[in-house]
N, C-alpha and C positions, 0 to 999 in steps of 0.2 A: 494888763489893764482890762476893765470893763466895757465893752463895746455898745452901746445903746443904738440898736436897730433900726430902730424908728428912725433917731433924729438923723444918723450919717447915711448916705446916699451909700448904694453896694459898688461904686467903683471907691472910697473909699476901706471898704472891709476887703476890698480887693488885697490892694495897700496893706491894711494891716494883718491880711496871711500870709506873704508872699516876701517883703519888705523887711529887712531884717533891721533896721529901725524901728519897726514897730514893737519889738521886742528886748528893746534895749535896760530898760526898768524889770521887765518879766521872763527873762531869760531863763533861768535857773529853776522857773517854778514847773510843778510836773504837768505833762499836755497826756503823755500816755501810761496806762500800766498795762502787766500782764500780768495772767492769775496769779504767779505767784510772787507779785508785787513789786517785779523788777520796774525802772521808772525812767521814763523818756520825756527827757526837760523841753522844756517848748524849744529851746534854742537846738537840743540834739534834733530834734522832729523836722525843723525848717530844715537845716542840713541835709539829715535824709531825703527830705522833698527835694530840695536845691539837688543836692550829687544825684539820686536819680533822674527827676527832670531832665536836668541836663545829658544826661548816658542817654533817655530814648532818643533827644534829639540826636544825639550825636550817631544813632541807628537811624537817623533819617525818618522819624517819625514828625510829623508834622500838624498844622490843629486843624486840618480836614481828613486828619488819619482818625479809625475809630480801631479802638483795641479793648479786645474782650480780656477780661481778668479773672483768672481763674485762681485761688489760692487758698492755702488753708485758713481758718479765724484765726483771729490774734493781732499782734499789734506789727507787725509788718505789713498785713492786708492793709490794715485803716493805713499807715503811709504812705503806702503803694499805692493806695486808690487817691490821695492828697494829689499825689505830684502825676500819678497819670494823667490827672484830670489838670492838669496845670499847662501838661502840651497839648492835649488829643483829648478827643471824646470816650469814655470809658460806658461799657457795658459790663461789669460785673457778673457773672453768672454760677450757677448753682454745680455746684463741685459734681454729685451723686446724678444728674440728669442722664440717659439713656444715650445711644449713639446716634439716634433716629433725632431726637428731641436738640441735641446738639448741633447737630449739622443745618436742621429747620432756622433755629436759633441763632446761625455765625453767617446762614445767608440773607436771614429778613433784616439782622443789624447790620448789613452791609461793612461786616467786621473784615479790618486791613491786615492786622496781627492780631497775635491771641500771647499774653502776657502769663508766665507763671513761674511758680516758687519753684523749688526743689524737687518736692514732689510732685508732680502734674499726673491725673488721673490718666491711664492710656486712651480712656476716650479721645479726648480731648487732644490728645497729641495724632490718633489716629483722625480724627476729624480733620483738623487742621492741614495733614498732611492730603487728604481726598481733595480738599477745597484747593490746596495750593499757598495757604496761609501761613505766613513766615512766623515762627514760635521765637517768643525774644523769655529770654528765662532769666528772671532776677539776681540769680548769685554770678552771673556773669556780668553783667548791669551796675551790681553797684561796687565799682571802679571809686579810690581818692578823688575830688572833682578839685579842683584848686579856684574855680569859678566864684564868687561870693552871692551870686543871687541866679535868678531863673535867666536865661538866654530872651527868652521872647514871652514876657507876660500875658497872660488872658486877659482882652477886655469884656466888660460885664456881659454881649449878649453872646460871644461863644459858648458853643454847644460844651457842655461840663458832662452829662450825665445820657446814658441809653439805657432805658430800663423797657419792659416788657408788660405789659397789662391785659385782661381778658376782659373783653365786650360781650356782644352780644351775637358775633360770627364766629364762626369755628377756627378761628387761627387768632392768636394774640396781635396786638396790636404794638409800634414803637411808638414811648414818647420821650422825646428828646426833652433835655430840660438844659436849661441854659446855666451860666453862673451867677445870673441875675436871679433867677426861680430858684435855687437852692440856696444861696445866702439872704434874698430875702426871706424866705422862710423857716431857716436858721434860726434868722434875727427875731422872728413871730415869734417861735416857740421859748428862743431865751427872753422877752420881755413876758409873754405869756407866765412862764414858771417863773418870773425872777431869779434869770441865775445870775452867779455872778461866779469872780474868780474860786472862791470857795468850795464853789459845785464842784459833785465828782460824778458822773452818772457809769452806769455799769452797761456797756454794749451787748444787750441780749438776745438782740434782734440781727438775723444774718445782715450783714454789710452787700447783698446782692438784695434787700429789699430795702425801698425806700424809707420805712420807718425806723431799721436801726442806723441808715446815712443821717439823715436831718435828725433825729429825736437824739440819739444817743451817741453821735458822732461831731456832728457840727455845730449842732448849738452848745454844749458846752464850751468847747475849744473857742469859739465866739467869742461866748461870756470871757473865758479866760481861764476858765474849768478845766476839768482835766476827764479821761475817759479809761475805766477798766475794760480792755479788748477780752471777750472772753474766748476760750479755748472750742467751747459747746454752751449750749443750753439747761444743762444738767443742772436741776434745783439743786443738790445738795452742793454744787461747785458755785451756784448762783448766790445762796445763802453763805457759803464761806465765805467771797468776794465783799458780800453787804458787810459782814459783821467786820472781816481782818483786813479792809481795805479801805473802810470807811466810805462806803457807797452815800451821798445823800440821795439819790433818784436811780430808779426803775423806770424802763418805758418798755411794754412788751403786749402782746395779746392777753386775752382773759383766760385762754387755758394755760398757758404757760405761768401765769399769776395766779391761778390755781393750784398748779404743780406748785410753785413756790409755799404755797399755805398749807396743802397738807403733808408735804413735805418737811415745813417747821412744826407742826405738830405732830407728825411722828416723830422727829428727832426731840421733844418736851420745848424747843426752844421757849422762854418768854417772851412775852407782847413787849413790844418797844425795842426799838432799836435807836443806837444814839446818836448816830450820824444823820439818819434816816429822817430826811423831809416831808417828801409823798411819793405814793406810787402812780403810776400814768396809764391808763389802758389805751387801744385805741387797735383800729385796723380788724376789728371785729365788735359784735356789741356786746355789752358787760351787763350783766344780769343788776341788779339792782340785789339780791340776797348775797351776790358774789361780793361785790361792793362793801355789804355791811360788815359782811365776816372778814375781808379783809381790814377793814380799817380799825377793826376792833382787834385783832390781833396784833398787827405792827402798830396799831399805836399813832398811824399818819393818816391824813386825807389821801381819798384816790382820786385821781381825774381821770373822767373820762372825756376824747376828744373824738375828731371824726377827720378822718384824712384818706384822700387816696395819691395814686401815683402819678397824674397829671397835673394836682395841684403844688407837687413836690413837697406833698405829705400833709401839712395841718390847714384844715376848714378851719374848724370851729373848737372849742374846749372851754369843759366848763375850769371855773378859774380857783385860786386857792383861797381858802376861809377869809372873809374876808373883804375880797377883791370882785368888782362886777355883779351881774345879777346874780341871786341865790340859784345853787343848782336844784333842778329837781327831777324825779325821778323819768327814766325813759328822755329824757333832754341829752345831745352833747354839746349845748353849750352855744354860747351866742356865737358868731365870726370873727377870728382872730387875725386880721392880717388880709385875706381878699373881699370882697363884699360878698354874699350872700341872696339870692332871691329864688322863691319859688314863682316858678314861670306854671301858667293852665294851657289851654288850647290857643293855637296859635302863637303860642307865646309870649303869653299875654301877664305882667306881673300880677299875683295876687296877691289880695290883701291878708292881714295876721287871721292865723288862723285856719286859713285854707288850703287845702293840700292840693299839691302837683308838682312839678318834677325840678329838684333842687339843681339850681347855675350858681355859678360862683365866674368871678373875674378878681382880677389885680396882677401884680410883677413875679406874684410865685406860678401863676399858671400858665400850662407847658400853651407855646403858639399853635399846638395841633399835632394830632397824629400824624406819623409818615406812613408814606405809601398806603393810604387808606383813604376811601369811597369818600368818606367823611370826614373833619380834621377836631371835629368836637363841640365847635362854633357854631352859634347861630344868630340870630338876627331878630331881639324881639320887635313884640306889635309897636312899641316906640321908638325903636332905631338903634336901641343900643344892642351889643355885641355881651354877646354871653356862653359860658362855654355849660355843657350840661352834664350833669354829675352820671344822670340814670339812676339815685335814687329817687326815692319818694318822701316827701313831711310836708312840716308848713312850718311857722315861725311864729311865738306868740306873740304878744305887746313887747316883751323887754326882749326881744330879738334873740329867746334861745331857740335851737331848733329840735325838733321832733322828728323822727325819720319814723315814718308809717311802712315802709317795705323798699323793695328793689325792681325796677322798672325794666332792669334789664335780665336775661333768663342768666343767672350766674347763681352759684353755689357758692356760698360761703364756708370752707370748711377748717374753721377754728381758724381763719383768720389770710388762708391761701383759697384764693378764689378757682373754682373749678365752671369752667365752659359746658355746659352739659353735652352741647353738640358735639364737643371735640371727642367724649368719653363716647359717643353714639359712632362718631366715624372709626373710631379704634375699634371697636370691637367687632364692625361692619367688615374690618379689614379680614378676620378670621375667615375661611372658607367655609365652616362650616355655619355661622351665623346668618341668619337669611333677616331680622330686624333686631333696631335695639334701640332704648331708651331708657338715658340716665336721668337722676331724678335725688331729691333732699330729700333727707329722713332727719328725725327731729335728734339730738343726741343731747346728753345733760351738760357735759362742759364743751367741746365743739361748737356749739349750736346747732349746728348742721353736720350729716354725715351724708357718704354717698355710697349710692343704691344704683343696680339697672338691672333691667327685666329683658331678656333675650327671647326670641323665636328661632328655633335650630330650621336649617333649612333639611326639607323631605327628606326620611330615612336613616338620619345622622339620629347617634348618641353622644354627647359630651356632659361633663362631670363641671363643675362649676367650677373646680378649683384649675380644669384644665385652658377656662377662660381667664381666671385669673392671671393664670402665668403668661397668656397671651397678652391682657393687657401692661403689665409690668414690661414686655421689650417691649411696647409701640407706648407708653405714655410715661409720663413724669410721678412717680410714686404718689404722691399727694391726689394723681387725679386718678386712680386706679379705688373702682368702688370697691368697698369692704364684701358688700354680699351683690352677687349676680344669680339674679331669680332667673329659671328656664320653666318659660308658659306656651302655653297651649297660643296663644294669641295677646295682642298688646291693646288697653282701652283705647277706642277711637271716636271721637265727636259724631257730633251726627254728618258734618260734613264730610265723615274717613279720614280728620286727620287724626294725626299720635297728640295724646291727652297726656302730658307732664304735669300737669298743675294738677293736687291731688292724688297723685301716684302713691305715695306713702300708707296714705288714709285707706283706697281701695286694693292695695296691695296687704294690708297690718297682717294678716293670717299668716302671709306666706311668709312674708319677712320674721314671724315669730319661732324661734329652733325648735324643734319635736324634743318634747319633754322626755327625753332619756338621760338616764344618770350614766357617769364614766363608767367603763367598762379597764378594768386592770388597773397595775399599779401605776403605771406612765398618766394615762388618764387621768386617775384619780389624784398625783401629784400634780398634774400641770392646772388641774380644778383646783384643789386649793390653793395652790399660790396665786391664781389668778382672783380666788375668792377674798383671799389675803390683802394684797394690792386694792384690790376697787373695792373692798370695806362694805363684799356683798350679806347677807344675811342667810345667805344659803351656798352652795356648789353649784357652778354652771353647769348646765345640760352637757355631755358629749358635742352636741351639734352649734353650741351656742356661738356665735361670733364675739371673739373679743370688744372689736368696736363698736356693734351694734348692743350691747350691755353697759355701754358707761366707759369703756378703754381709750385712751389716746393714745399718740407715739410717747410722750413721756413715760405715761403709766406701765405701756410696752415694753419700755428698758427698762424698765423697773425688774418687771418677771421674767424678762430673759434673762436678766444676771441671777434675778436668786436660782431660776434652773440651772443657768451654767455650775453656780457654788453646788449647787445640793449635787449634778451628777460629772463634776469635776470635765467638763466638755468646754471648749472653746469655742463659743455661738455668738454671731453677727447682733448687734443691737436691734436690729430692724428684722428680726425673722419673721415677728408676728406678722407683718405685712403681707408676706408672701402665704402663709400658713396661719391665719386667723384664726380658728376655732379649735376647742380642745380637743378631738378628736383630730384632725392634721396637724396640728404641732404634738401630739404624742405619738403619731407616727412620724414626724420629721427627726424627734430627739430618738426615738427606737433605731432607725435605720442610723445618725450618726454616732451611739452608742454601739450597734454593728461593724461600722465601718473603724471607730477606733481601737475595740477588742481585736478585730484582724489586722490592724497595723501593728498591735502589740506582739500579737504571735509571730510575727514574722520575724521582730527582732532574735538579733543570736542569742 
């Protein structure tokens, strides 16, 4: 059945997730897929939740136990992360993260266990083991349960959810979110799209970020909808899913809805799709060109919304044809679900119109940071309680909102926020690095890309690609800058301090590759496929960096597989990362071309 958000209080949506009553009419209907369209009826799904449930408690896990999840995508993740979150507080976290980054990460969540599949990365098991952290592993977990419901129900304000978020300090932040803060917000975003049982939305967003939990996970299943788990991110898996599984809704960032669009354009698809409602952007900002060309190709409205991970995902969104004020350009849209106010000095509410720094309140936003200076809250000039975003806008007369910039020093990049300080104290950590500062560079689908400019300390020479690989074991991929400039000196204010704001601007020379054409045939193939893919009008320079030319990780898989096909090699999805520009990836593909001629000779 249809759950209406608004009207029912979240202790009963409690009830009707948990409650096998509540599914007594809707049993049968489908809650999960997987790509390749196998189908988990709402009633098999409760079970699952119910017989696991039940198994952690029966490992003595308890709802002041927090357990970190580690697992592949798909639709035993979304289960697993259902019924975790049914005894104990769950922290999801990122399969691919470093062993430094992991260990940071299982001490700040003050994580009890650490939950996984089958496959568990060895990080993680070796992590686990330094910490002392008992490994509970799924296929041993899920035992027949003969039980018919959960042992011990959550009431609405136990802790559901630990997620991770970047301020404006060099270490992330926890915020906890409750089961009140994710089903109401759940409920926001299904009255928001109108879903209902019919809905099918496609999960494109990892299940360790808050937007694909609440956008593509839980409001559906709410509605009564049902949810494709996917495998990856991969447009052209993304686009099969739309068309042979009957997707009605997308919810994802704008580069990744990018990849989707010229991805159906390279494959000739046509506009329109028949299942297909609208698509959703959000968790980064969506260009207004991006916008038009999509809705003219599929055929649907896009929404764009504005959420972060304190407020357990949806602000504001503008709404469907139709419904609420007209959207307009650069707006995401009036408040859907918490109130809304731009607070000025003091914090003082301002009137439409005026910018200063957006708060929000209601039942979806988290009570506050843990173990932090700060908890989020503050106290305006009127007495009321307000927690504050750290962006910047103002609000017009029909209450849509405008964001004029970011209040807080953070990087946005294509929709993973990067700490600037944090990428400064990485690379500090190198011995031979005497200063450094990271900093945004403008990118075309990204929005933002990241840069940093180092000072070698006295006498040292280092090669930038050998900072590179320094930053890849001490940081999380996404926050590892694409280009790392090595200067004579770093801009300083007139007070001596380090000048970030502007970096890009009075850096452009450096940042721009020395106009040399590829040199051999490895070069000169890994330039055109790369020219191939980004749909450039010329061959990139030898020196060019892939991401600073218009590349994203998508686009990145893209030209690793077609190199893998053309020199028949078995190469990692992500090599560009490590080896960005055409000149180092044609020396990476020479030397594994080496390396597997001399495995061949060896054979008898």
């Amino acid at each position: 059945m249809s759950l209406d958000p608004v009207v029912h209080p979240v202790e009963f949506l409690l009830d009707a997730w948990w409650w096998p009553s509540r599914i007594e009419t809707a049993g049968h209907q489908p809650a999960l897929l997987d790509a390749d369209g196998r189908i988990t009826t709402r009633e098999q799904l409760q079970a699952q939740i119910h017989a696991l449930a039940n198994a952690l408690s029966s490992q003595g896990v308890q709802r002041n136990d927090r357990l970190a999840l580690v697992m592949t995508p798909g639709t035993a993740m979304a289960a697993t992360l259902l019924a975790a979150m049914a005894v104990a507080a769950v922290a999801p976290l990122m399969p691919s993260s470093p062993l430094p980054i992991i260990l940071d990460d299982l001490r700040r969540l003050g994580a009890t266990h650490v939950l996984v599949d089958e496959n568990p990365p060895a990080t993680f098991l070796e992590a686990a083991g330094q910490l002392g952290l008992p490994v509970l592993s799924l296929p041993s977990l899920m035992v027949p349960d003969e039980l018919s419901g959960i042992a011990v129900t959550p009431e609405s304000g136990d802790l559901a959810l630990l997620l991770q978020t970047s301020g404006t300090t060099s270490r992330p932040k926890v915020v906890p979110l409750s089961h009140a803060n994710l089903l109401t917000s759940a409920g926001n975003i299904a009255t928001t799209l109108k879903l209902s049982p019919t809905d099918r939305s496609i999960a494109a967003m990892p299940l360790f970020h808050i937007h694909g939990i609440v956008a593509s996970l839980l409001a559906p299943l709410l509605a009564g909808g049902s949810v494709i788990c996917c495998r990856s991110s991969d447009p052209e898996q993304l686009l099969a899913a739309i068309h042979h599984l009957q997707a009605t809704y997308l919810s994802a960032v704008p580069t990744l809805l990018q990849a989707l669009l010229n991805n159906s354009n390279q494959q000739g698809e046509p506009p329109g799709f028949n299942h297909l409602r609208f698509l959703r952007s959000s968790s980064s900002p969506l260009s207004p060109v991006l916008q038009q060309r999509l809705e003219h190709h599929f055929g649907v409205p896009v929404l764009e919304a504005y959420g972060m991970t304190e407020a357990a995902h949806q602000i504001c969104s503008n709404r469907l044809p139709g419904e609420g004020p007209t959207p307009l350009p650069g707006s995401v849209g009036p408040a859907v679900g918490p109130e809304v106010m731009v607070l000025g000095p003091e914090h003082r509410p301002l009137p439409a119109g005026e910018s200063g720094e957006v708060a929000i309140r209601g039942p979806n936003v988290t009570a506050g940071y843990e173990a932090a200076d700060l908890s989020g809250w503050v106290t305006a000039f009127n007495g009321e309680s307000w927690f504050l975003t750290g962006d910047e806008g103002y609000l017009d007369q029909e209450g849509r909102l405008f964001l004029t910039g970011r209040l807080k020093e953070m990087i946005n990049r294509g929709g993973e926020k990067v700490i600037p300080r944090r990428v400064d104290e990485a690379l500090l950590l190198h011995p031979g690095v005497d200063q450094a500062l990271a900093f945004a560079v403008p990118h075309p689908t990204l929005g933002e890309d990241l840069a940093a400019a180092v000072v070698l300390r006295a006498g040292l020479n280092l090669e930038e690609q050998q900072l590179r690989q320094h930053a890849f074991s001490v940081l999380a991929p996404h926050e590892v800058p694409s280009r790392i400039l090595i200067l004579e000196e770093l801009p300083r204010g007139v007070t001596g301090k380090l000048q970030r704001i502007g970096l890009a601007e009075r850096l452009a020379d450096a940042l721009r590759p020395a106009e040399e054409p590829a040199v051999g045939e490895l070069e000169e193939l890994v330039a055109s496929v790369i020219s191939e893919v980004l749909e450039l009008k010329e061959l990139p320079s030898r020196e060019a960096n892939f991401f600073q030319i218009g590349g994203d990780s998508l686009a990145g898989t893209r030209v690793i597989t077609r190199l893998a096909e053309q020199l028949s090699l078995d190469l990692q999805p992500t090599l560009l990362f490590t080896v960005p520009t055409v000149r180092t990836l044609a020396e990476k593909l020479d030397q594994l071309l080496d390396e597997t001629l001399a495995q061949l000779e060896e054979l008898p």
